[in-house]
C-alpha positions in Angstrom: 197.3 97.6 123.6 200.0 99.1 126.1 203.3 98.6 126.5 203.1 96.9 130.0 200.6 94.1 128.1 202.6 93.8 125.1 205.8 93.0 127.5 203.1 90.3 129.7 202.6 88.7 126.5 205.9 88.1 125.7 206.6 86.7 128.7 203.5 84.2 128.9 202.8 83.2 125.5 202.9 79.7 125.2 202.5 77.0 122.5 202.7 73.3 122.1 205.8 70.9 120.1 202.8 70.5 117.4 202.5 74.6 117.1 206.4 74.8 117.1 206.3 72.2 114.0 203.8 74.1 112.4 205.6 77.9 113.3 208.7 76.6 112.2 207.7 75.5 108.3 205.5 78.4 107.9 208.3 81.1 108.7 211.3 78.9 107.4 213.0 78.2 110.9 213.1 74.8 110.9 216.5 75.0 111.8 215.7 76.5 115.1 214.7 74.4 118.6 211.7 75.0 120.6 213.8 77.3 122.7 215.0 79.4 119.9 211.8 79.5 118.0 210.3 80.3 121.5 212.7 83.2 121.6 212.2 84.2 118.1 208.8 84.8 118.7 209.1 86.9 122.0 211.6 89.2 119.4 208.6 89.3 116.8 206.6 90.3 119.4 208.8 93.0 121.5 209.5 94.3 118.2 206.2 94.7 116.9 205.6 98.7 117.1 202.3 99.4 119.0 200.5 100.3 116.2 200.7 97.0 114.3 198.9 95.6 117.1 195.2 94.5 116.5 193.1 92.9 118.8 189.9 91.6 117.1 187.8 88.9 118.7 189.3 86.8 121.2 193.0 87.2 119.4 195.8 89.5 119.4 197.4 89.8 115.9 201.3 91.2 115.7 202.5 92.3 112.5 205.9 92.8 112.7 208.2 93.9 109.4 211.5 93.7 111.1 211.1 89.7 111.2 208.4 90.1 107.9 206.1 88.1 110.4 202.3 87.9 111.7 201.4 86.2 114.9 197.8 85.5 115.9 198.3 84.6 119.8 194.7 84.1 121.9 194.0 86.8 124.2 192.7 84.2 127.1 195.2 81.5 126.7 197.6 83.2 125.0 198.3 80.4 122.5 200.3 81.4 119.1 197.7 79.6 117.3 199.0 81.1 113.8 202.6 82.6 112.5 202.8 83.8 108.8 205.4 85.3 106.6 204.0 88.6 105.3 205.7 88.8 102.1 203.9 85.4 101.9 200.5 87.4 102.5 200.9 90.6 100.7 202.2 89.0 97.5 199.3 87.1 96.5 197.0 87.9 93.7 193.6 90.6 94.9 191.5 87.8 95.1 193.2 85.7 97.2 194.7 88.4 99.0 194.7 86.9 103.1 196.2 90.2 104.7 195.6 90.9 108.7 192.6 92.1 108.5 191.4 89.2 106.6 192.6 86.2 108.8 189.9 84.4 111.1 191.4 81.7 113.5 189.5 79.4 116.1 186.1 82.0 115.3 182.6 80.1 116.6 180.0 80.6 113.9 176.4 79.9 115.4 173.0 80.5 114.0 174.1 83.1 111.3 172.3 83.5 108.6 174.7 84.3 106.0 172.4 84.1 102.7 171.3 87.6 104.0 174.8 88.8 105.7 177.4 87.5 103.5 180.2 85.5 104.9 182.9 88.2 104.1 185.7 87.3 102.2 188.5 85.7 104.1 190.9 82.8 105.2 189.1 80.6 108.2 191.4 78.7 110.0 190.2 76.4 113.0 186.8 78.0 112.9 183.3 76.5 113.2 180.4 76.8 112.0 177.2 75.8 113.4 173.3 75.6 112.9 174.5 78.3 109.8 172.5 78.9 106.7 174.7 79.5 103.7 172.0 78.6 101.3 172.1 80.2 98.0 174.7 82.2 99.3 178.3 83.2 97.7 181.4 82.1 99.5 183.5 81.5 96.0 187.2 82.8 96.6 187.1 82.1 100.3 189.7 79.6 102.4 188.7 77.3 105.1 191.3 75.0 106.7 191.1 72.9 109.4 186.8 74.0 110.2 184.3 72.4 110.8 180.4 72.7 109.7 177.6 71.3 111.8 173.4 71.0 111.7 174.5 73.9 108.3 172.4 74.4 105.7 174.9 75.1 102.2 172.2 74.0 99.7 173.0 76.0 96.3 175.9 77.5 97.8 178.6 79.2 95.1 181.6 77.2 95.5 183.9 79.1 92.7 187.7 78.2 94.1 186.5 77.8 96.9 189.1 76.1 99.5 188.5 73.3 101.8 191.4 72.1 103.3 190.9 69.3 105.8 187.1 70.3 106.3 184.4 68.2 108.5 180.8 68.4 107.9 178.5 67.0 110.2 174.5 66.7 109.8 174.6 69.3 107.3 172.1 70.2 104.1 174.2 70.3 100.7 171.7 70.2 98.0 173.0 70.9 94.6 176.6 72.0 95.6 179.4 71.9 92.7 182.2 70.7 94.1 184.1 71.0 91.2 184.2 74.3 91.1 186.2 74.4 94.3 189.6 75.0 94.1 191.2 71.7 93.8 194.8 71.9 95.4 194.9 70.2 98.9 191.3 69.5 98.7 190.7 67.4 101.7 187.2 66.9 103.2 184.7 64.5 104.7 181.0 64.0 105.2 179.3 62.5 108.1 175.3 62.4 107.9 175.1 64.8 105.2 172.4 65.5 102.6 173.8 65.8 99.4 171.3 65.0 96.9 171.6 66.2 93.4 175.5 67.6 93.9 178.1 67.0 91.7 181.9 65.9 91.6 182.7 65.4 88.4 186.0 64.5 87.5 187.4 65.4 90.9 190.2 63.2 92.4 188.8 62.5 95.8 191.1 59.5 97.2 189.8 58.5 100.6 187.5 60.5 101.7 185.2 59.2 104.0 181.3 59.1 103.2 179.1 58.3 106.3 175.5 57.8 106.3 175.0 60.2 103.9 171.9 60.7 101.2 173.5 60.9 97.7 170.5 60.7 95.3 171.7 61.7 91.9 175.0 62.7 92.9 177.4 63.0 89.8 180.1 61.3 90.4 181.5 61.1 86.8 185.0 60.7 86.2 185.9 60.7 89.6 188.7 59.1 91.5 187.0 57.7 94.8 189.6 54.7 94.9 189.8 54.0 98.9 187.5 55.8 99.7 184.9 54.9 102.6 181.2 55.1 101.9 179.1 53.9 104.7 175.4 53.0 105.3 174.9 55.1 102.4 172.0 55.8 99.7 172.8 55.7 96.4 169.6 56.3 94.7 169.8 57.3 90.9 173.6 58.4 91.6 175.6 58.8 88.6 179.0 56.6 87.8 180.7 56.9 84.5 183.7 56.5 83.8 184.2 56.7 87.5 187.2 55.0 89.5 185.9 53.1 92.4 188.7 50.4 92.9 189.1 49.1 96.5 186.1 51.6 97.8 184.2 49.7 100.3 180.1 49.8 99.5 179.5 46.8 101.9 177.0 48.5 103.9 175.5 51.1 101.2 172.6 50.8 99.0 170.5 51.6 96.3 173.8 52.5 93.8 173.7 51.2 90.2 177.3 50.7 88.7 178.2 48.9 85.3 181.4 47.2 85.6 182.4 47.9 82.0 182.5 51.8 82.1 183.8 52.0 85.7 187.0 51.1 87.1 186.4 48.6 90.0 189.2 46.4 90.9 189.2 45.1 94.6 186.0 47.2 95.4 183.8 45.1 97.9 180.1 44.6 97.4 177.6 42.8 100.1 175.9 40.2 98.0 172.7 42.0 98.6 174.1 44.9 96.7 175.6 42.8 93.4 172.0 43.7 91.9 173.5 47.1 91.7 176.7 45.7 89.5 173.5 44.2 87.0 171.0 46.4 86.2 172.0 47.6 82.8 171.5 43.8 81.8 167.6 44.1 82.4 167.5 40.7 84.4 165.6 39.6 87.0 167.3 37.9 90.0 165.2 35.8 92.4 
């Protein structure tokens, strides 16, 4: 990048009040309006010496040490999507490590195979993924926040604190995934026609997440805490609840689930009448 671009971005970045919000918290300058934070940025920016400038993709990153700040700003729409401290970055343990070169923001993923290319190890923010296969593959260690996964095969995936922060997948293939493996801070995701046969969430605390139209056979959900959540038109077959808290879930429109009231916590949980056979198995009774 040249100096004549570096001074055209400065004067057309842009960014929404939503942005600003999220600008603001993540390099402590809540205390500033949207026309000082505005400023603030063009200074990051101006400041940022040539060299710290990276364009990778469709972004422009600016690492600036004089305001110990990273901007990612689109190169088309030239949208700050991102702004990050980077004492806040270069701090962190190896592992976790999410420096420049490591940050992926608003990336398309389609028709990768990444059980043969691994997915490398990064922070994914806005990204998505589609038609992927992951299967078998490792993506332990790795962040995704705010992404979403479509028509993706993760069957057997390694999930070993793995993040997913507000995560969406949609049609995907997730046989024998261990979920609680993932790293559980701020794990926040949802499922909509997804097959997840034989996967397991044991003892995570999953509070409203939202099942729909998904295959669970002989998911393990023991000692779980799915109060509130929302499973819909789902199959249940042979799924696993012990010691499982399922008060005020709605299973209204699922099926095939067998749940013993006595081990299971389910206050206020609703039940079609066609599905109270499920609540009864364990007493070997026939119901006519």
């Amino acid at each position: 990048m040249n100096e004549t671009s570096r001074i055209s971005i400065a004067d057309k970045f842009k960014n929404t009040p939503l942005g600003f919000l999220r600008i603001k918290k993540n390099l402590d300058i809540s205390h500033l309006s949207d026309i000082e934070t505005e400023t603030y940025l063009r200074q990051i920016i101006l400041s940022t010496p040539l060299e710290k400038i990276e364009t990778k993709g469709k972004n422009h990153y600016f690492k600036c040490y004089k305001y110990n700040a990273v901007l990612t700003i689109n190169s088309q729409t030239l949208t700050v999507i991102t702004a990050k401290k980077i004492d806040g970055i270069r701090f962190q343990s190896c592992k976790q490590m999410t420096n420049i070169e490591k940050i992926n923001v608003e990336n398309v993923f389609s028709h990768e195979d990444f059980s043969k290319s691994p997915l490398g190890k990064s922070e994914y923010e806005y990204c998505k993924f589609i038609n992927c296969n992951f299967a078998e593959s490792d993506i332990a260690e790795i962040k995704f926040l705010e992404c979403e996964f479509e028509y993706c095969n993760l069957s057997m995936a390694k999930l070993t604190n793995t993040v997913f922060r507000d995560v969406h997948f949609n049609n995907c293939k997730m046989l024998g995934l261990q979920f609680e493996k993932c790293n559980e801070f701020l794990l926040s995701i949802s499922f909509c026609k997804c097959v997840l046969n034989y996967s397991s969430f044991y003892q995570l605390k999953l509070g409203k997440i939202p099942f729909i139209e998904c295959k669970l056979a002989e998911v393990d959900f023991s000692e779980c805490d799915l109060s509130n959540s929302t499973f819909a038109n789902c199959d249940f077959e042979r799924a696993i609840f012990e010691k499982t808290n399922i008060e005020k879930v709605d299973f209204r429109s699922s099926y095939n689930y067998a749940i013993n009231p006595e081990t299971n916590k389910i206050k206020k949980a609703k039940f079609s009448l066609s599905g109270l056979i499920g609540l009864l198995s364990k007493y070997d009774i026939e119901i006519y």
